[in-house]
C-alpha positions in Angstrom: 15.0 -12.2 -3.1 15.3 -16.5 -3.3 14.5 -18.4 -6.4 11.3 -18.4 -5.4 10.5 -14.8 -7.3 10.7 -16.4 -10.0 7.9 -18.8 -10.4 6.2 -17.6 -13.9 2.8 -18.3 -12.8 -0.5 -16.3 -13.2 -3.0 -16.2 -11.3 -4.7 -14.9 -8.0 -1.4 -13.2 -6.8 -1.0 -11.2 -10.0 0.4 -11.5 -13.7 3.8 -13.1 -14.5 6.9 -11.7 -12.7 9.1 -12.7 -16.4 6.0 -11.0 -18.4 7.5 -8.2 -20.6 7.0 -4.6 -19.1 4.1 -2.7 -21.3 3.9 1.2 -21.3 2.5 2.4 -17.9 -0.9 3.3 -17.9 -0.4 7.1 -16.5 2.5 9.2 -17.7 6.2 8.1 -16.4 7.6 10.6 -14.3 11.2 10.9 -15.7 14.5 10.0 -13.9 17.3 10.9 -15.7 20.6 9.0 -15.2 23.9 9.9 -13.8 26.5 8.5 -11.6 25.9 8.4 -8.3 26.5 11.9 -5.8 25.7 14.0 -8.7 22.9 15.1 -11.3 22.1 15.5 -14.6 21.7 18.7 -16.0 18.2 19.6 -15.0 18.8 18.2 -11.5 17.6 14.9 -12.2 18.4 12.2 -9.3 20.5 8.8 -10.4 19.1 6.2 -12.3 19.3 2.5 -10.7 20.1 1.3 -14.5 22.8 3.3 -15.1 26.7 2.2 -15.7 27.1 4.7 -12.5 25.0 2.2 -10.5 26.6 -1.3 -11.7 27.2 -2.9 -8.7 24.0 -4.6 -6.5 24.9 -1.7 -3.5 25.6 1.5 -5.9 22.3 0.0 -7.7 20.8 0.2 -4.0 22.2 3.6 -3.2 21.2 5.0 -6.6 17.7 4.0 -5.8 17.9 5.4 -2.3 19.3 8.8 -3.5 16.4 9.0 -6.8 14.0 9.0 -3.7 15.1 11.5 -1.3 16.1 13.6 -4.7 12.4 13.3 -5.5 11.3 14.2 -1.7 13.4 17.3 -2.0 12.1 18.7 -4.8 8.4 18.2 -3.8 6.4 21.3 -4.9 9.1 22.1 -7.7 7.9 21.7 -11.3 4.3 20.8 -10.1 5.4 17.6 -8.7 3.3 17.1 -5.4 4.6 16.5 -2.2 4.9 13.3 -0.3 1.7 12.4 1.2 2.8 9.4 2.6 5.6 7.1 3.7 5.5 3.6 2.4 8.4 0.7 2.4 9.3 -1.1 -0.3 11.1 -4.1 -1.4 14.3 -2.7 -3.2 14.3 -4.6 -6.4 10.7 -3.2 -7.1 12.3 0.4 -7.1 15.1 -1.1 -10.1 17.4 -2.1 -7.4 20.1 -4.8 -8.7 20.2 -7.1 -5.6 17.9 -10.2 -6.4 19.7 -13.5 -6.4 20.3 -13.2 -9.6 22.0 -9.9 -9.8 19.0 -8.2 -11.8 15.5 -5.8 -10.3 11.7 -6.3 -10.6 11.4 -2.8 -11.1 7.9 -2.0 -11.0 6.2 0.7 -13.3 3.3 1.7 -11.5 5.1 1.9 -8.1 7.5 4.4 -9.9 5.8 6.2 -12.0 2.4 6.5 -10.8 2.2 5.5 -6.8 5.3 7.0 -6.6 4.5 10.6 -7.3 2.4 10.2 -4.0 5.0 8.5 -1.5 8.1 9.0 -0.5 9.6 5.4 -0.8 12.2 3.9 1.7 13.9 0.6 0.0 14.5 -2.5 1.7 16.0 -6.0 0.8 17.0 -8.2 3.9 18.9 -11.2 1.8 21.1 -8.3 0.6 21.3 -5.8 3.2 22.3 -8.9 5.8 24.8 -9.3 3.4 24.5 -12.4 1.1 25.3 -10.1 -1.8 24.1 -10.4 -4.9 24.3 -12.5 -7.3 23.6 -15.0 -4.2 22.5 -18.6 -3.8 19.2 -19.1 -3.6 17.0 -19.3 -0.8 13.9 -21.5 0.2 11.0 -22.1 3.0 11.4 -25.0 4.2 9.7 -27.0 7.1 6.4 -26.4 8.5 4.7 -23.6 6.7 3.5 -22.1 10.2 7.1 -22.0 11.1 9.4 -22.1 8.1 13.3 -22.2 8.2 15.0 -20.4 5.2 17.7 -22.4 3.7 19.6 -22.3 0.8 18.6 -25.7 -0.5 21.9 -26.3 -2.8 24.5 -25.3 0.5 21.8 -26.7 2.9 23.2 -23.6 5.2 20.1 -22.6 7.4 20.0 -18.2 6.9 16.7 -18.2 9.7 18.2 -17.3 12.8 20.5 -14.9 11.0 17.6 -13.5 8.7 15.6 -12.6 11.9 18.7 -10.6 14.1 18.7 -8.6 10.8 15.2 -7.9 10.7 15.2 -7.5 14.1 17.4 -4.1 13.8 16.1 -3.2 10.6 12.7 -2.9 12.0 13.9 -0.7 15.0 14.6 1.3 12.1 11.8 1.3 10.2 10.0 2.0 13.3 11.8 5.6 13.9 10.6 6.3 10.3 6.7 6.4 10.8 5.8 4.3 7.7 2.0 4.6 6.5 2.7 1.5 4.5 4.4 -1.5 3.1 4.8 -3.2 -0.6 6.5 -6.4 -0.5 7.9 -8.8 -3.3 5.5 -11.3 -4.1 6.5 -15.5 -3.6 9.8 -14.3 -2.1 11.0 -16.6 0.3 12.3 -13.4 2.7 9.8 -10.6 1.7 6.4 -12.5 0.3 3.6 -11.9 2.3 1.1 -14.3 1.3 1.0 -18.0 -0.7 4.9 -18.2 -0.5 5.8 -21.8 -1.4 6.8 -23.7 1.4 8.7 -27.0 0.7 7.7 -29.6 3.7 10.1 -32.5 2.7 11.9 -34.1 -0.5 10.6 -35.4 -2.6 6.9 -33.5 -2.2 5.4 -30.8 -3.8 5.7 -27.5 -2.0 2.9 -25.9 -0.5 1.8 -22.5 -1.0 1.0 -21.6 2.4 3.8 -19.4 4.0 4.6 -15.9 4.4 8.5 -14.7 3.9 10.5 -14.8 7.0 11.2 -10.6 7.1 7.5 -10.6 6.2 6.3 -12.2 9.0 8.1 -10.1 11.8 7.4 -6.8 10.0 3.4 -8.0 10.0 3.6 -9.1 13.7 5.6 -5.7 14.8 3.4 -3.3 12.9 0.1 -4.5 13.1 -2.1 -2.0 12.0 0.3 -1.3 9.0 -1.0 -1.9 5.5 0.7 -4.4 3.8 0.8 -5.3 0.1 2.4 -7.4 -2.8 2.6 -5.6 -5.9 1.9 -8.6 -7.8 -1.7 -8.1 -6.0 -2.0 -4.5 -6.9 -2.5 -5.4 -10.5 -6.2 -6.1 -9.3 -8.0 -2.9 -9.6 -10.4 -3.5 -6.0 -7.3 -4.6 -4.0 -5.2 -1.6 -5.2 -8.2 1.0 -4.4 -8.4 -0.8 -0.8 -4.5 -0.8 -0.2 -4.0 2.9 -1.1 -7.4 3.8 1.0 -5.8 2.1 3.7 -2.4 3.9 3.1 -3.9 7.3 3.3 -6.1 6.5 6.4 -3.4 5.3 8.2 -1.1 8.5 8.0 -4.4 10.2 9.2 -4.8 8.0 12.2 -1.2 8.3 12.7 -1.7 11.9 13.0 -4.5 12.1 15.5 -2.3 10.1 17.9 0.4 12.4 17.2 -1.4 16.0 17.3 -4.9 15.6 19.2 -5.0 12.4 21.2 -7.4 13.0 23.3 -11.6 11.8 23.5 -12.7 14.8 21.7 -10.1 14.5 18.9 -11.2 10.9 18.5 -14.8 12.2 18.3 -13.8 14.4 15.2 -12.1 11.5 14.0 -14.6 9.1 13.7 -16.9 11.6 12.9 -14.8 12.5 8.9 -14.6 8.5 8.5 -18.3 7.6 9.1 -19.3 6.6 5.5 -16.0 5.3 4.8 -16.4 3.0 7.4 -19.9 2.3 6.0 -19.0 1.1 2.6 -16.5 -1.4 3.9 -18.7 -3.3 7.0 -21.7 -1.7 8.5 -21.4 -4.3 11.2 -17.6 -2.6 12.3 -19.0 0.9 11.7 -21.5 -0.3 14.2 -18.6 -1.0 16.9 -16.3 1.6 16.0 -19.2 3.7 16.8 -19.8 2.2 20.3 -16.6 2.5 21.0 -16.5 6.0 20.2 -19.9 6.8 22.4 -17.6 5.7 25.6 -14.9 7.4 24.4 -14.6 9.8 28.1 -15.2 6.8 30.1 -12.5 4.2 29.3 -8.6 5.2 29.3 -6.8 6.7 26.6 -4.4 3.8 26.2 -7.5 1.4 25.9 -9.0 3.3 23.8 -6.7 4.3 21.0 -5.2 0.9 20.8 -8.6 -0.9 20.8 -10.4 1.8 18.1 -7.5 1.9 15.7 -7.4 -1.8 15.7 -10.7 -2.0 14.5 -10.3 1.1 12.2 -7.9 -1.0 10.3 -9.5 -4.1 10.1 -12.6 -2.6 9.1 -11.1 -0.8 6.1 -9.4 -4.4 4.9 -12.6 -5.0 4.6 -12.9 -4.8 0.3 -16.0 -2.7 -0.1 -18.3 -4.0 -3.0 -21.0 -2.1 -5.4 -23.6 -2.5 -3.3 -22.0 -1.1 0.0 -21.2 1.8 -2.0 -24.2 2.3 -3.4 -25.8 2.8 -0.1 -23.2 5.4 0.9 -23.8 7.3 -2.5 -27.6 7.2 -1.6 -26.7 8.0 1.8 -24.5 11.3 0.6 -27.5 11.9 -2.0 -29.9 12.3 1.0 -28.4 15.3 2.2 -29.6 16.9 -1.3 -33.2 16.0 -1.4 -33.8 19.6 -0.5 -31.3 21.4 -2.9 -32.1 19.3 -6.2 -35.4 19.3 -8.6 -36.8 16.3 -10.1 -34.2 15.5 -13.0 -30.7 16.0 -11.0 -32.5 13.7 -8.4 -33.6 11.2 -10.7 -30.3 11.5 -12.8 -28.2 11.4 -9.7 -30.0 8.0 -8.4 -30.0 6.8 -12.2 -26.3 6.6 -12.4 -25.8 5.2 -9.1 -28.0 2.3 -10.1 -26.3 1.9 -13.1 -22.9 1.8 -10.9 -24.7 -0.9 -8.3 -25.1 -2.9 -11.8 -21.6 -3.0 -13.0 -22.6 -0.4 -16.0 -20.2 2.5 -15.1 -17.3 3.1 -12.6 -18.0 4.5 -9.0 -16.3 7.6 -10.2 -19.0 8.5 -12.6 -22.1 9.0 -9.9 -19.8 10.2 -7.2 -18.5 13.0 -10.1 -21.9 14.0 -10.2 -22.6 13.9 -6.4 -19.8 16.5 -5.6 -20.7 18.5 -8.3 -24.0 18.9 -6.5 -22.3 19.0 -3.0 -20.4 22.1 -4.1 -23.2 23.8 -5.6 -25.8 23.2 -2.6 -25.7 24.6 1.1 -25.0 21.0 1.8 -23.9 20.5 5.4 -20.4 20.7 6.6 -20.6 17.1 8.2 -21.0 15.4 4.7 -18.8 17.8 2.9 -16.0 16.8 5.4 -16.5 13.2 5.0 -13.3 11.3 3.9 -15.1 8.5 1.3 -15.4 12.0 -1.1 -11.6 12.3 -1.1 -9.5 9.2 0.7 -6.6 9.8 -1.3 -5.3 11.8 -4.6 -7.5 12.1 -7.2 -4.8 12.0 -9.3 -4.5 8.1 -8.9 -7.2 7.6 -10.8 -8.5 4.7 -8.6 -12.0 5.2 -8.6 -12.5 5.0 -12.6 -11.4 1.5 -11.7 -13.6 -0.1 -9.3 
């Protein structure tokens, strides 16, 4: 990463990059050290802070190898499997190869996300090989159309920058990738309010996007993409990992069952998740889906999953969940007395209000879904379990 990681502000993006680290929230998943092509004792993968991984590329490869370690052993010890594939710049993982030689490594990627994904580590400054430490790199120019330049050289890195990504992404592309967390104000990898600097003399503008940023958004479209400095808020972490888990499922319809019928079924499992986020795309999603044996595959899949996307970027707020809770709670009416009805619409009032989390009335609402002859349709719906429980996301928001 340029310079530019290293601004020290707070604010919309997310807390301080220079903050110091605090004890994760969830327990740390332990990686044990040793030098790199062999384990520790227990089997433990490398450790990217180790005197074995001391160099910016053994600190890369060390990072690399703690992952696919990790993806092997799924299952073992009661560590769960990969659910997803996600990219990831490499300093976040406690790769050395910022400018300055050091990492950004990021506890809650590791420790807590990371239990869920199976991580695959990029960083373009270093793996087009500038090195690290490196001289630092800018935006500069027009913000719709930066150049990146090393401002103290005044060497121009852009056209080189983009044949890198250019391969890289073929790659990336072979590798099915359900998502994407990028290093925030980075001049090569920020993907949003990335200082731009027009001309000398003027303050810089933060209104660009990271030149490897930009061609991964424009070749994966539909992907979700994230900063971790943004995942610090608790709604646009929830939304990110909804989107993660949604995509791999998209990904395997086209995959396994692309056909009208499949897509049927599809839409079908996502109805209310697709509710809470915008009624008005639910409502288009769902005329798409009602011509689903008239128009062409090709039309259709591109044009639904499009929309499937956008609508779940959409951040669903209190009251758009509340009306899906009371939507689910319909399908008890017949299965619940007086009290668990007036208890179950009690808490989701107090949720539309701000008093408890969305986990507490939806706790309550599959407790009653597994105890009544509730209908398969609503047990199979997706908003009762988008992702792990074990993320915790949902006490949250």
């Amino acid at each position: 990463m340029g310079s530019d990681d290293d601004t020290g502000e707070v604010g919309a993006d997310g807390p301080d990059d220079d903050a110091p680290d605090h004890a994760p929230r969830h327990p740390a998943r332990a990686f044990a050290a040793a030098p790199r092509g062999s384990a520790t004792a227990d089997g433990a993968a490398p450790d990217a802070d180790t005197p074995g991984a001391d160099t910016p590329a053994a600190s890369l490869a060390a990072v690399r190898a703690r992952g696919a370690h990790a993806a092997a052993r799924a299952g073992a010890d009661g560590e769960p499997a990969p659910a997803a594939r996600l990219g990831v710049s490499a300093c976040l993982l406690g790769a050395r190869v910022r400018f300055d030689g050091g990492h950004k490594q990021d506890r809650y990627l590791i420790h807590t996300l990371g239990r869920w994904v199976e991580w695959v580590s990029v960083c373009p400054e270093f793996e087009m090989g500038l090195g690290a430490p490196r001289e630092t790199l800018r935006l500069e120019g027009d913000a719709t159309a930066p150049r990146l330049v090393a401002p103290r050289s005044g060497l121009d890195r852009t056209d080189g920058m983009r044949a890198w990504a250019a391969a890289r992404l073929d790659e990336l592309e072979r590798l099915d990738l359900h998502g994407f967390v990028l290093k925030k104000n980075s001049p090569s990898c920020g993907a949003f309010r990335v200082k731009v600097y027009a001309r000398a003399g003027v303050a810089p503008e933060r209104a660009g996007r990271g030149i490897f940023a930009t061609d991964l958004i424009e070749r994966f479209r539909l992907l979700p993409v994230e900063e971790e400095g943004r995942l610090g808020d608790a709604r646009l972490r929830e939304n990110f990992v909804e989107r993660i888990f949604a995509y791999r499922r998209w990904t395997e319809l086209l995959r396994d069952d692309p056909t009208p019928r499949g897509l049927v079924r599809f839409h079908t499992r996502h109805k209310f998740a697709l509710l809470a986020h915008s009624p008005k795309l639910y409502g288009e999603l769902g005329r798409l889906v009602a011509r689903a044996g008239a128009t062409p595959w090709s039309e259709l899949s591109a044009s639904y999953g499009a929309l499937f996307m956008e609508c779940l970027g959409k951040i669903a707020g209190a009251g758009r969940h509340a009306n899906v809770l009371n939507h689910l709670a319909g399908h008890l009416k017949e299965h619940l007395d007086g009290a668990d009805r007036r208890e179950l619409a009690g808490l989701i009032d107090s949720y539309r209000a701000g008093l408890v989390p969305l986990v507490v009335p939806l706790t309550l609402l599959q407790h009653h879904f597994r105890r009544a002859p509730v209908s398969e349709w609503a047990r199979s719906q997706t908003y009762l379990d988008p992702y792990p429980a074990e993320l915790m996301l949902r006490n949250h928001v």
